[in-house]
N, C-alpha and C positions, 0 to 999 in steps of 0.2 A: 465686487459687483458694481458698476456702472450706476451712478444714478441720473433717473428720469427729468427732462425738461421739461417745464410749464408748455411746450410744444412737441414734446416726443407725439410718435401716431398712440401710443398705450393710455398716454395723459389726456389726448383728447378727446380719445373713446370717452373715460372717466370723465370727463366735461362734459361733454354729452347724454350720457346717462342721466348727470346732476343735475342738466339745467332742462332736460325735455322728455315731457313725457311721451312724446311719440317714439323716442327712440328706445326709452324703458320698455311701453307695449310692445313694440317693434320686435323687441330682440326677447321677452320675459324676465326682462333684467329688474333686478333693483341697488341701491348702493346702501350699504351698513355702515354706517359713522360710529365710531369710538369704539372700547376696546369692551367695554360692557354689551354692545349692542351687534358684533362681532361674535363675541361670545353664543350671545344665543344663538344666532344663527346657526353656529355648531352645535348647539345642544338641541336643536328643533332636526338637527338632519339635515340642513339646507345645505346643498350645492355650492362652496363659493370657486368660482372661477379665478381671481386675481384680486391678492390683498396690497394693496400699496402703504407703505409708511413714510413717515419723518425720522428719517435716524434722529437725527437731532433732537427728538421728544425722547417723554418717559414712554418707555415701550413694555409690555407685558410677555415677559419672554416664555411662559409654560405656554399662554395662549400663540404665541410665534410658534412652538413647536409640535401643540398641536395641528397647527397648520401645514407644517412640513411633511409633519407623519400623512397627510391625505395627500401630497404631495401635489398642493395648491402653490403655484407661481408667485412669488412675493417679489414686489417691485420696490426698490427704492427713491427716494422721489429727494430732488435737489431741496435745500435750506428752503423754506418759505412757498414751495407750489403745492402743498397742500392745502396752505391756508387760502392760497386763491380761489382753489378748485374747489374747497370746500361751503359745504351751502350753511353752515353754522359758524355763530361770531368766533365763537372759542374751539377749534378743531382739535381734540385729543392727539390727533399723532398716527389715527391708524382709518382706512376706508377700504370696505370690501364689497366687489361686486358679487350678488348673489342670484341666482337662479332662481324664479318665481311664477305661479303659475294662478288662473282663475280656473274659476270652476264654472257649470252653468246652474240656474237658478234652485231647479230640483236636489242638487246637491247638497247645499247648506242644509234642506231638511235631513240630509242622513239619508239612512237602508227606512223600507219601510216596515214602521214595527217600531221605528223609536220614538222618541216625544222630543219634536226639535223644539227647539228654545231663538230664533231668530230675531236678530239686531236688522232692519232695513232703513239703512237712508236713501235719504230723499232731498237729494237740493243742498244737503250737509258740505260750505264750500270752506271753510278753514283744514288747512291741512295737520296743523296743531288737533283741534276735535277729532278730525278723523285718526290722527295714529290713538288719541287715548280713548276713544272707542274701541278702536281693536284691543287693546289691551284689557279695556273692561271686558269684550266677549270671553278673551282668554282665560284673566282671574276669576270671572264667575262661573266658569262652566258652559258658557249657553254655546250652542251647537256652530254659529256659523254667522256671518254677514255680510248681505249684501246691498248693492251701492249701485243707483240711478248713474246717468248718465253726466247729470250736474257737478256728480260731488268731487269734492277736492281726491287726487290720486293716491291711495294707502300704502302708492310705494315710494313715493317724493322721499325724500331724502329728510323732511321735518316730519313727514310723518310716520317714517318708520323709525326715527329718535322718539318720538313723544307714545311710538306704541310700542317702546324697548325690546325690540325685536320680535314682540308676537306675533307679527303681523306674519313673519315666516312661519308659523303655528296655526292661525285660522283659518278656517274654509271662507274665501271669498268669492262672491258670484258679482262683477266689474258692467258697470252699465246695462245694467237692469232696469226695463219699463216696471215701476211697482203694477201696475196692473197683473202684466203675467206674475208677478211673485203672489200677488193675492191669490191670482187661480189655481197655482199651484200649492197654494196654505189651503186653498178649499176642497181641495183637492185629496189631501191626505186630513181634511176634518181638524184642521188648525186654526183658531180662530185669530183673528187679524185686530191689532189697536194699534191706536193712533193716540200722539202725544198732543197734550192742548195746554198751554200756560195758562187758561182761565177754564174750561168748562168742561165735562167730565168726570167719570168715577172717580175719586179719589184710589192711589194708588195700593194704598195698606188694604183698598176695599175689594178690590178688581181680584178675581181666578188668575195667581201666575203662578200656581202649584203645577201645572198639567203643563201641555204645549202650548208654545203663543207664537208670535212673528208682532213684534211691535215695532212700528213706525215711528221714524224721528223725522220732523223736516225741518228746513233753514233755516239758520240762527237769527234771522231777522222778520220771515213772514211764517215762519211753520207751516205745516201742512197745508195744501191747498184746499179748497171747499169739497171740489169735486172730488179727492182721492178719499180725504174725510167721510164723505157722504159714503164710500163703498167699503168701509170699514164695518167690524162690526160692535167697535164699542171706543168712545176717545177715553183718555187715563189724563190725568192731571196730579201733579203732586202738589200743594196746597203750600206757600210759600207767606213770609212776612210781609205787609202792604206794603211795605217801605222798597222792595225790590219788584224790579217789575218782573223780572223770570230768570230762570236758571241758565248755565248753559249748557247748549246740547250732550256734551259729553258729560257734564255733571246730572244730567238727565238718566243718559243712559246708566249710570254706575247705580243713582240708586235703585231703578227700574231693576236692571238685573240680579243686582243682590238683595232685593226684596223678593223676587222670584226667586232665587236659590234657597232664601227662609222659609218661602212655603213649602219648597219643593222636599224640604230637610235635609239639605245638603250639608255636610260641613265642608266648607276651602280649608286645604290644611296644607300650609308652605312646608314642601321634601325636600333632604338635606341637598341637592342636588337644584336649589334656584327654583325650580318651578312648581304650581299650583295643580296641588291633585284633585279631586272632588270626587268623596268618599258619601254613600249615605248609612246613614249613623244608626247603628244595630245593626251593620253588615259586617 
């Protein structure tokens, strides 16, 4: 098999993907970096269209063959064009394009009848935050997330590493005015919070046994007045004086997994990598 130039048209697609988000939206593409995050993407179901490697790496040849069995196109890529292509300092050897899709806002709450559990940002622009937000939605159980217009893209290439491929696993609803996501929380009788680094219920205090839809905004100015104001309650988690705030992703983990404790969930890690969420005396 031939391998690929830093210029072939297959490598440039792959460039392209990596470095622009309009041609990801464009085309419902996203790229999976390393062999772990690869992985999931096969264990979520996801679609991959064309897996490129580095012969010249360590390569994971059961994951190679399950690739083969879906008979997913593997491309071989010359000495050193993945490290180009690649959007992280240290490129494991393997990159896959994958098939991905949003949803619209009313989604993320589910069928109705259930008791959605929603993550919404707001303004949220590190793309690091946003992949380990999605993985926090995934390991706690909560239903779904959706993401304004502001926020950093949950399929960039940092942030579907930092959300170790769950991001192929979560209901995402993509450039959402939170207004409509409110109306649609009030809609199905979801009450709506918002996150405040100083004022507010404290969070061990606040109902996150039932439904909720809580609000994260920007890592630098948080939520706005005005979205604040149409909330119907701020949460704050009560932190040492010595730090002035968390970060947002560190926000949401404990947020969710405090709600998963009311809710009486137990997270129990299945032989098979992924997180089930069982409730206990079932």
């Amino acid at each position: 098999m031939e391998s690929r130039s830093f210029t072939h048209p297959k490598v440039l697609w792959l460039r392209r993907l990596v470095s622009d988000k309009r041609v990801r939206r464009a085309e419902g593409l996203a790229v999976a970096e390393g062999w772990k995050v690869v992985e999931a993407a096969l264990d979520t179901g996801a679609k991959l269209l064309s897996v490129f490697i580095d012969p010249d790496r360590s390569m994971d040849m059961d994951l190679l063959g399950r690739v083969d069995a879906l008979g997913v196109p593997v491309v071989r890529l010359q000495h050193g064009v993945l490290g180009r292509v690649a959007d992280s300092t240290t490129p494991q050897g393997v990159m896959a394009v994958v098939e991905v899709a949003s949803c619209p806002a009313e989604e993320v709450f589910g069928a109705v009848g259930d008791a959605p559990c929603v993550l919404v940002c707001v303004d949220v622009r590190d793309p690091g935050n946003m992949g380990t937000i999605v993985r926090v939605v995934a390991a706690s159980g909560a239903t779904g997330l959706a993401c304004s217009a502001g926020c950093a893209d949950p399929w960039s290439p940092k942030a579907v590493r930092a959300s170790a491929g769950s991001v192929f696993s979560v209901p995402l609803a993509l450039d959402v005015d939170p207004l409509l996501v409110i109306r649609v929380a009030r809609g199905r009788s979801v009450p709506c919070y918002g996150t405040s680094a100083l004022h507010g219920t404290a969070y061990t205090d606040c109902g996150l046994g039932g439904s909720w839809a809580i609000f994260l905004g920007n890592e630098s100015t948080g939520l706005s007045r005005d979205l604040a104001a149409s909330l119907d309650c701020m949460v704050h988690i009560p932190i040492a004086s010595s730090v002035e705030s968390l970060s947002v992703s560190s926000a949401a983990a404990i947020l969710c997994f405090e709600a998963a404790r009311q809710r009486g969930l137990t997270l129990r890690q299945a032989a098979g990598g992924r997180v089930n969420t069982t409730r206990e005396g079932m």
